[in-house]
Structures are given as C-alpha cells and as structure tokens.
C-alpha positions in Angstrom: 104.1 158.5 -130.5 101.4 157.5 -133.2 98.9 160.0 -134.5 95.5 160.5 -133.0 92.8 160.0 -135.3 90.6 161.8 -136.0 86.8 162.3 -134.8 84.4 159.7 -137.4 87.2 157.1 -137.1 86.5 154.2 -134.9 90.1 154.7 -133.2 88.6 157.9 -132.1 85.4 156.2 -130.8 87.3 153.7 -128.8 89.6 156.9 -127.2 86.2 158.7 -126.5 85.2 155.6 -124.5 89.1 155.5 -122.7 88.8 159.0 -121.8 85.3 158.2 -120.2 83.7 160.6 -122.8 80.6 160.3 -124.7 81.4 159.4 -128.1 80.4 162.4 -130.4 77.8 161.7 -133.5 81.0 161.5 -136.1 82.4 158.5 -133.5 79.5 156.9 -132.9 78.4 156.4 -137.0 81.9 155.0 -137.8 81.2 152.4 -134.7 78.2 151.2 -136.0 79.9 150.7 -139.3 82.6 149.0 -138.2 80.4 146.4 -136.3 77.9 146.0 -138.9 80.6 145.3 -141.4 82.5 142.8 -138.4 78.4 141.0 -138.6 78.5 141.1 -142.6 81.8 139.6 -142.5 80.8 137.1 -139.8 77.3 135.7 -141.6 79.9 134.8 -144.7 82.7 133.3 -141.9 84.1 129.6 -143.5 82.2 126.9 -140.8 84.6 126.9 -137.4 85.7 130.3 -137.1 82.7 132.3 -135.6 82.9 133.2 -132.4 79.8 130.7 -131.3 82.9 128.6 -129.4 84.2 126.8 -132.4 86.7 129.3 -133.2 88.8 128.1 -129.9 87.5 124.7 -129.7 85.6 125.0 -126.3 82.9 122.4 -126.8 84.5 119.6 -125.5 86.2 121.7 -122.1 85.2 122.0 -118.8 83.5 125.6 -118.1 86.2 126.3 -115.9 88.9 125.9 -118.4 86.7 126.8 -121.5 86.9 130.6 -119.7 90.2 130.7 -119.1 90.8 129.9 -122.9 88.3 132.4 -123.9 89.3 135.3 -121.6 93.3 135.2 -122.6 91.8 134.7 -126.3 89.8 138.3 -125.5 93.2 139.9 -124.1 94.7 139.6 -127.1 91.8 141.2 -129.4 93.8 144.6 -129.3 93.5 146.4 -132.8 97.0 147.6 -132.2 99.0 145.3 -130.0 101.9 147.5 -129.7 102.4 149.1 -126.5 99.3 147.2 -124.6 101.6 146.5 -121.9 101.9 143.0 -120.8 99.6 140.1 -119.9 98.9 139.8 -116.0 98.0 136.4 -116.0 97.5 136.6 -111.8 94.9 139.4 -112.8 93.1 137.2 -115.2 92.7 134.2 -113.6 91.0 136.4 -110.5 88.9 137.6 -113.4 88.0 134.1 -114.7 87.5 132.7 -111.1 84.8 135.8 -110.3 83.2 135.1 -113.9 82.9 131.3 -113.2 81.5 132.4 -109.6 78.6 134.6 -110.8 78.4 131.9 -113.8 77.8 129.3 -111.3 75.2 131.2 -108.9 73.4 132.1 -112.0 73.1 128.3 -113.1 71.7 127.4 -109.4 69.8 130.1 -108.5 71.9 132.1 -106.2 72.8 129.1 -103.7 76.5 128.5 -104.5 
C-alpha cells in the first residue's frame, strides 16, 4: 500500500476532503498552490489545449454528445490512476443524461 502524505501536501488535502474532513490550514495552502500554479501554467497553455472546449474538440458536437465526451474525459483526471477501480460506463451515462436534463431546464426556463 502507498504512503500517506503528509499534512501541507495536496494528496493530503484531497484525503481530507475523501474522509469528509475539513482540510486543516497546512492542506488548504498547498491547494491553493497547486491550483494557482495549474492557472499559471494554463494562461501560458499552446492555443487548443485549455480546457475552454478545444482541448477535446466539442465545438462542432451536439450538447448531448459534447457531455458524454467531457464527462469520460473528467473520469480519467485521477492524479494516480492506479487502483481507481474501473469505469462504469452505465453509471455515467445516467450521470450525463441527469446533467443534460437540468442543462436543458435551465436553457428553457424550467418547462422541459
């Protein structure tokens, strides 16, 4: 089994959050870090690979499929993908359908 981290890491933030804990002060600092240095690294990002759609090509997809694209993209964001288990692609696509629903009774005012 790997080694726990320890508190001021941003493993240890993300097992505070796990654990339904409230990340301590250490935790939280090396959070902010990380994403502040994830923005940095994004604002100098070659043209096409931010994550404002063009990174998975969405633009020219239907909302229905541009979802699905991005949500199994998201599943696989893991910063250790050992031992995550595997996909449940009967579990995602529920999650997709319920995203496109409230997605769609935002767009027309509550009446689909």
């Amino acid at each position: 089994m790997a080694e726990l981290q320890p508190c001021g890491t941003r493993a240890a933030y993300k097992r505070h959050l796990r654990r339904y804990e409230q990340p301590c002060p250490a935790c939280r600092e090396a959070a902010a870090q990380y994403t502040r240095q994830q923005r940095a690294a994004q604002n100098q990002a070659p043209a096409g690979t931010t994550p404002g759609g063009t990174m998975l090509g969405l633009a020219g997809m239907p909302i229905s499929e541009a979802v699905g694209v991005a949500l199994g993209a998201v599943s696989v964001c893991w910063e250790t993908p050992a031992g995550a288990g595997g996909f449940d692609s009967v579990t995602a696509s529920r999650i997709a359908d319920e995203l496109l629903e409230r997605i769609s009774r935002e767009v027309t005012g509550g009446t689909a």
